[in-house]
N, CA, C and O of each residue as an XYZ file, in Angstrom:
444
protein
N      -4.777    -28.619     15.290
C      -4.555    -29.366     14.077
C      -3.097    -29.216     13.676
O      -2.578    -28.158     14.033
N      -2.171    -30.255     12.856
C      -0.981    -30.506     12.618
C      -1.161    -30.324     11.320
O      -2.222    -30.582     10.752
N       0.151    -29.737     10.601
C       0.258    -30.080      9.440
C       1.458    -30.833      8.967
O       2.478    -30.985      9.640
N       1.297    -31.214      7.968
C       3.035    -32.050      7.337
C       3.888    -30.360      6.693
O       3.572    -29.179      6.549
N       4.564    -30.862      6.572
C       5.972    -29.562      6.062
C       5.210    -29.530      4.575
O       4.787    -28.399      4.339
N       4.970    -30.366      3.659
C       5.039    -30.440      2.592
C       3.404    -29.468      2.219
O       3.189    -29.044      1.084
N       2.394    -29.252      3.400
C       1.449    -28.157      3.236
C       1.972    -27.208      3.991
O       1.251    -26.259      3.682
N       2.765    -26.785      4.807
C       3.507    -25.507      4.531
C       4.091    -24.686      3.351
O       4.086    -23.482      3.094
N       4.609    -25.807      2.714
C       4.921    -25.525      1.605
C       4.708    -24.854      0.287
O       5.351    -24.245     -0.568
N       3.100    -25.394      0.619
C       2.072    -24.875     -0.768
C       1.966    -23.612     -0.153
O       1.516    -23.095     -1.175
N       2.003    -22.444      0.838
C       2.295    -21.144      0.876
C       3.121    -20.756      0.431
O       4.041    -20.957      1.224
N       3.484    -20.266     -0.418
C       4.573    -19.123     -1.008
C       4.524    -17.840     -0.311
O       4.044    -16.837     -0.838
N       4.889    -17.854      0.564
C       5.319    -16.789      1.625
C       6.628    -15.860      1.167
O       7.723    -16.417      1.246
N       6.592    -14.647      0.749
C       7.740    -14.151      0.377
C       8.060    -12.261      0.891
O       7.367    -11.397      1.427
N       9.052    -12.306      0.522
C       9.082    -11.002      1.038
C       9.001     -9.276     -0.029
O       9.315     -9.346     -1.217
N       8.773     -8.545      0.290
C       8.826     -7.518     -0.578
C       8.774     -6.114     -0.696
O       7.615     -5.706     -0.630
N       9.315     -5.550     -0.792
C       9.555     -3.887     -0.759
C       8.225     -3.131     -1.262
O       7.662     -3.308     -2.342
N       7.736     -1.964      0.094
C       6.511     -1.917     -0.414
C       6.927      0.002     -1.255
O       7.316      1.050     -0.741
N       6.549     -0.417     -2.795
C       6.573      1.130     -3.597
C       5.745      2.063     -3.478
O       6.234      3.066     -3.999
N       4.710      2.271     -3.051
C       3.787      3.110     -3.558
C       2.681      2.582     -2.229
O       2.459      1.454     -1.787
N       2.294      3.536     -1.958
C       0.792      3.152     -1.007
C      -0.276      4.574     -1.602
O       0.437      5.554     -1.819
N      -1.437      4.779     -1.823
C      -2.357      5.176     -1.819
C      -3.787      4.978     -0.715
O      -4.034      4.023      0.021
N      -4.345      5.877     -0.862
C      -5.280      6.112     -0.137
C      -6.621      5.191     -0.504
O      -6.881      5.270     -1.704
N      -7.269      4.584      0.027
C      -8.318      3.453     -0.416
C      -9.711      3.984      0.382
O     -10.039      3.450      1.442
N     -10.559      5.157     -0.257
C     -11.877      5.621      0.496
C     -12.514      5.166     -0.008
O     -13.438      5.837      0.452
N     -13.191      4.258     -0.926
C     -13.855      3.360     -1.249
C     -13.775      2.042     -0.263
O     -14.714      1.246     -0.288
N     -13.077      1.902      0.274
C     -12.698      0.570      1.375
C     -13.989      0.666      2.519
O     -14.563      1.710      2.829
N     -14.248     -0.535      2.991
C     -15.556     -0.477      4.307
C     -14.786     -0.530      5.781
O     -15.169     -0.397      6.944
N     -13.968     -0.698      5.373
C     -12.847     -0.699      6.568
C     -11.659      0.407      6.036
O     -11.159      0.470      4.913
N     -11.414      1.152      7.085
C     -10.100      2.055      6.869
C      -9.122      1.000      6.309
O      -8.746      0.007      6.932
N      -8.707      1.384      4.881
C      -7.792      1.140      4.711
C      -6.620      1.719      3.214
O      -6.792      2.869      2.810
N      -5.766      1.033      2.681
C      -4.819      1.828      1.618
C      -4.706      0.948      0.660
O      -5.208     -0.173      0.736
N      -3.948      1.424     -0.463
C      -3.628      0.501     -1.621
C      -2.114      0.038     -1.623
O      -1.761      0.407     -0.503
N      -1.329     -0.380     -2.043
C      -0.349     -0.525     -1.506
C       0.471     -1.535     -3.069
O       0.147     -2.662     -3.445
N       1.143     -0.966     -3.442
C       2.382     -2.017     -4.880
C       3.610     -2.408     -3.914
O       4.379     -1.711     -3.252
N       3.530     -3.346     -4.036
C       5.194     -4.357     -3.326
C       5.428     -4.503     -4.347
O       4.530     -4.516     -5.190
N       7.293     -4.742     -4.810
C       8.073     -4.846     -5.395
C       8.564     -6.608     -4.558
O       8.921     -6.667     -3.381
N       8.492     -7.489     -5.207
C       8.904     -8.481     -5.053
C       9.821     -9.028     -5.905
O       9.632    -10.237     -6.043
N      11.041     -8.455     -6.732
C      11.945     -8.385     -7.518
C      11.693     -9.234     -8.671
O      10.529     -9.563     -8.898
N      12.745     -9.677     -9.518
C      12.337     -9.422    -10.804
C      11.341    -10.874    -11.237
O      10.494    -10.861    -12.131
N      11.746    -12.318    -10.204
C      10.904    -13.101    -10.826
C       9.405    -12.749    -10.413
O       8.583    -13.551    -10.857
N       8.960    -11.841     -9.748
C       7.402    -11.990     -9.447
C       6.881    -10.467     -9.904
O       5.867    -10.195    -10.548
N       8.115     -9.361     -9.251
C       7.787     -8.077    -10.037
C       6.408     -7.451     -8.999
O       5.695     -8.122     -8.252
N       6.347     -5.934     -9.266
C       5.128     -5.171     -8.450
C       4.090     -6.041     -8.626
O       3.894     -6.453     -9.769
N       3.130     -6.539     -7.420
C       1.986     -6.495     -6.975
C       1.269     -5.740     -6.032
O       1.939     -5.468     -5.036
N      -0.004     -5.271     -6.032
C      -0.591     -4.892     -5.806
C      -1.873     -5.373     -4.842
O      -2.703     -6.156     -5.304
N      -2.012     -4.742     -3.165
C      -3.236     -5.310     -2.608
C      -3.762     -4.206     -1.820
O      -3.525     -3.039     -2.131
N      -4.413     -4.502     -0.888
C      -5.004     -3.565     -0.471
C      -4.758     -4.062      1.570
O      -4.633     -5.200      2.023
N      -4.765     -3.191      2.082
C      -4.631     -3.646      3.553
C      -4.828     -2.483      4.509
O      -4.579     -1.284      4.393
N      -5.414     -3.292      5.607
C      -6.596     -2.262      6.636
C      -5.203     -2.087      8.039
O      -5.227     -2.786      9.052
N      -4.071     -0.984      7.749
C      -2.798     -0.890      8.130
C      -2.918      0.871      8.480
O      -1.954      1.564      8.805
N      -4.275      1.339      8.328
C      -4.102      3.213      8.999
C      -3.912      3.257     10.041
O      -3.237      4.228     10.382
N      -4.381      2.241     11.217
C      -4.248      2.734     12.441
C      -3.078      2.794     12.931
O      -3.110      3.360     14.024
N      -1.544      2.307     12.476
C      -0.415      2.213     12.911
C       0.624      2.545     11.727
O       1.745      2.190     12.094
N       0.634      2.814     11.102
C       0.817      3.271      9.585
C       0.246      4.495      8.397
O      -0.660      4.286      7.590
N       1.104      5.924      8.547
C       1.061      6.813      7.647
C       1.519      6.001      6.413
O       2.342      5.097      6.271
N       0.350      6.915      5.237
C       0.899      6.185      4.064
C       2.501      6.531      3.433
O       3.149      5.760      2.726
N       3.008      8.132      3.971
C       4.154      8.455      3.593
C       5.115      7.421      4.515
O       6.315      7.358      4.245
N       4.795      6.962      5.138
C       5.600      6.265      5.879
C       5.686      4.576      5.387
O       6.416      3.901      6.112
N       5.109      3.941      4.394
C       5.143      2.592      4.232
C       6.182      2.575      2.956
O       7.096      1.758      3.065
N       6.156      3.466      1.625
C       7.422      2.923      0.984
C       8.723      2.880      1.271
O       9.447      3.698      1.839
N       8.920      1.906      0.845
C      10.415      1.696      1.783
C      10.528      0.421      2.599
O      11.522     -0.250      2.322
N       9.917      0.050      3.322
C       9.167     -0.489      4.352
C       9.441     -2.146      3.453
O       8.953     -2.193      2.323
N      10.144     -3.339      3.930
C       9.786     -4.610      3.766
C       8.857     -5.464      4.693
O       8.898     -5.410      5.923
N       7.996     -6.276      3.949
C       6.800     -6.814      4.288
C       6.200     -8.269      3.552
O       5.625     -8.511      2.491
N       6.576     -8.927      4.497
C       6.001     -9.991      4.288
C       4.200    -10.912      3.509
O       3.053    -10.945      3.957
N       4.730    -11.399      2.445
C       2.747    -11.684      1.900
C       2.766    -12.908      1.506
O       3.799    -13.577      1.498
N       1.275    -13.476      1.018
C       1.426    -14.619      0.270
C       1.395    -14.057     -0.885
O       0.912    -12.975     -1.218
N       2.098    -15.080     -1.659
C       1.690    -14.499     -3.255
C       1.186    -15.231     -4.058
O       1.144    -14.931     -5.251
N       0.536    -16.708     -3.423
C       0.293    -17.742     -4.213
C      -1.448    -17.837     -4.447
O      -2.022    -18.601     -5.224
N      -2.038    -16.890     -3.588
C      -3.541    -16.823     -3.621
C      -3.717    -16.188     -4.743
O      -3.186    -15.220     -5.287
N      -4.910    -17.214     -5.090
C      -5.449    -16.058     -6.664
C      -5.914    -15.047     -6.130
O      -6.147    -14.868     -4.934
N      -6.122    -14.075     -7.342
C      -6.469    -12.761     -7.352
C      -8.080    -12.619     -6.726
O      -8.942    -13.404     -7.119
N      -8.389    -11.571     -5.742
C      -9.550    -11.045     -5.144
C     -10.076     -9.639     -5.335
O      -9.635     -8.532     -5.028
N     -11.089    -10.032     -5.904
C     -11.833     -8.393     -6.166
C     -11.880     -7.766     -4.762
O     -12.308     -8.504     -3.874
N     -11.510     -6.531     -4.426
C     -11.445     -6.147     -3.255
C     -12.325     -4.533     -3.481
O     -11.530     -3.661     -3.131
N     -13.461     -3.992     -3.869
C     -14.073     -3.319     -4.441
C     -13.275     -3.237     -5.434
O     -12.988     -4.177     -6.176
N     -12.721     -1.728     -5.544
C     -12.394     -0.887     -6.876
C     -10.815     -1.775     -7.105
O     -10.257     -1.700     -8.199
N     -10.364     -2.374     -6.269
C      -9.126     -3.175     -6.686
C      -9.169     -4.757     -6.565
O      -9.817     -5.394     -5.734
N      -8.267     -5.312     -7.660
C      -7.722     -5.967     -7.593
C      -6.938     -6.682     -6.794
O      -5.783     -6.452     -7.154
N      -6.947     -7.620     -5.669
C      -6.227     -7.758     -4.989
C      -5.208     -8.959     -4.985
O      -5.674     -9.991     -4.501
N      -3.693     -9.037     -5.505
C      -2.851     -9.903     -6.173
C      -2.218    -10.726     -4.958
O      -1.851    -11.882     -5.168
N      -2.063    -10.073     -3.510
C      -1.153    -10.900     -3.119
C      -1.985    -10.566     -1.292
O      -3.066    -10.079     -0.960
N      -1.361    -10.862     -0.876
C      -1.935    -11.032      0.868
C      -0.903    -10.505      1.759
O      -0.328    -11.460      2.279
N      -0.381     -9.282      2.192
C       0.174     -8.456      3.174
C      -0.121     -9.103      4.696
O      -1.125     -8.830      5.354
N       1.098    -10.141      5.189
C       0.671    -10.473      6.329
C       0.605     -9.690      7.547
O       0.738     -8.504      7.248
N       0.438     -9.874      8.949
C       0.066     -8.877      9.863
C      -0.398     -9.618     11.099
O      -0.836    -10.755     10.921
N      -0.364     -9.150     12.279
C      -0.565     -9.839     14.131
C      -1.557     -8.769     14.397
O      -1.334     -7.645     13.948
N      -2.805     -9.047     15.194
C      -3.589     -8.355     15.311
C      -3.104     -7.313     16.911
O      -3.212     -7.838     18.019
N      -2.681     -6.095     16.777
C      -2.554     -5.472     18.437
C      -3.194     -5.939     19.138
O      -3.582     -7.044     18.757
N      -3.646     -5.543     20.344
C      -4.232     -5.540     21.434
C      -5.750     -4.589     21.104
O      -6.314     -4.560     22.197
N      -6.319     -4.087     20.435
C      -7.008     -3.432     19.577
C      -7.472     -4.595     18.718
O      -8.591     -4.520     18.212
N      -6.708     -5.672     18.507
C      -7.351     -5.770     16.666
C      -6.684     -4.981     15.485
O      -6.455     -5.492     14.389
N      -6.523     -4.252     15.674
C      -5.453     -3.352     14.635
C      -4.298     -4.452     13.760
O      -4.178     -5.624     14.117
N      -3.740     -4.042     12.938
C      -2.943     -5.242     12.159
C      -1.739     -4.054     12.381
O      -1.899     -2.835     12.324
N      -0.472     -4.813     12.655
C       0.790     -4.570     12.836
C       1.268     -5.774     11.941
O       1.059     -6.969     12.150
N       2.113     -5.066     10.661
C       2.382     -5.923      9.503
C       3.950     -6.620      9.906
O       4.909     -6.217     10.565
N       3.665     -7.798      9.184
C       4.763     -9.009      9.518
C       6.007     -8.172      8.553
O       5.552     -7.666      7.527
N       7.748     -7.954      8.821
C       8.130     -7.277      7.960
C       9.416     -8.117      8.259
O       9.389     -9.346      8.328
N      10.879     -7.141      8.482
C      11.690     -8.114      8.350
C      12.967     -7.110      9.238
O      13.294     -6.032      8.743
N      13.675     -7.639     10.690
C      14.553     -6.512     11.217
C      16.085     -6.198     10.105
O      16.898     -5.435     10.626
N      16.322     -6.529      9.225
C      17.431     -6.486      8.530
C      17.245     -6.633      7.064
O      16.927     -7.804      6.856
N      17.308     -5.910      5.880
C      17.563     -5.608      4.624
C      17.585     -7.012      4.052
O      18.510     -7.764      4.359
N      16.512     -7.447      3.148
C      16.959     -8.841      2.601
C      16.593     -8.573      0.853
O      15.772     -7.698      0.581
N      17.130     -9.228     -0.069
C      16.703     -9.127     -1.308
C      15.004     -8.931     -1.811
O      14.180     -9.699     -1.314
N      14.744     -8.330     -2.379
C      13.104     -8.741     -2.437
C      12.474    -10.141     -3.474
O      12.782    -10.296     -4.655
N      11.758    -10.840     -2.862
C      11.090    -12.010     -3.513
C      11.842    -13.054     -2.564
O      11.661    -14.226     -2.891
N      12.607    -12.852     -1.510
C      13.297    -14.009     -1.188
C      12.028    -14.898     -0.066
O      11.374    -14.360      0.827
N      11.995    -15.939     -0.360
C      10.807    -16.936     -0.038
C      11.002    -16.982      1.724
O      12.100    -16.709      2.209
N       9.756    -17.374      2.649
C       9.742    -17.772      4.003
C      10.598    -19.493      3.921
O      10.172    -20.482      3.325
N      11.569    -19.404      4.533
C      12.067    -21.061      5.675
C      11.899    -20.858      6.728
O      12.137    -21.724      7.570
């Protein structure tokens, strides 16, 4: 299936500095909590993503990472889930998160 540019579009694909990750044992799938900093027009959001198998949590702040931010909000059990942490499935299935090789502002949109 094809799309026109102009439904690419309606993704708001952006980028964002991830602050804070926590531990998510309430999750049915291994996974963490996670606040991105997407600078000042969108500001910390918050989701949740199944990222243990290739990813210590001391190891994700810091870390830029690509999400949508235009999906409404999803109850994800005990959280809230604001935005969508993208990711390529390994050879496993495992999610290896979409991020960025070079330092870019945070909130700056996908072209």
């Amino acid at each position: 299936m094809t799309i026109g540019f102009d439904d690419f579009l309606k993704v708001d694909i952006r980028v964002g500095t991830i602050v804070d990750a926590q531990p998510f044992p309430e999750a049915r799938r291994p996974a963490c909590r996670l606040w991105v900093d997407f600078g000042a027009e969108l500001g910390i959001k918050k989701t949740s993503a199944q990222v243990t198998k290739h990813y210590e949590l001391d190891s994700l702040p810091g870390r830029q990472v690509a999400a949508v931010v235009n999906f409404p909000p999803k109850q994800i059990g005990p959280v809230m889930s604001e935005v969508l942490v993208l990711g390529f499935p390994d050879e496993d299935g495992e999610v290896v998160m979409v991020g960025v090789d070079r330092p870019v502002p945070n909130g700056g949109r996908l072209f």
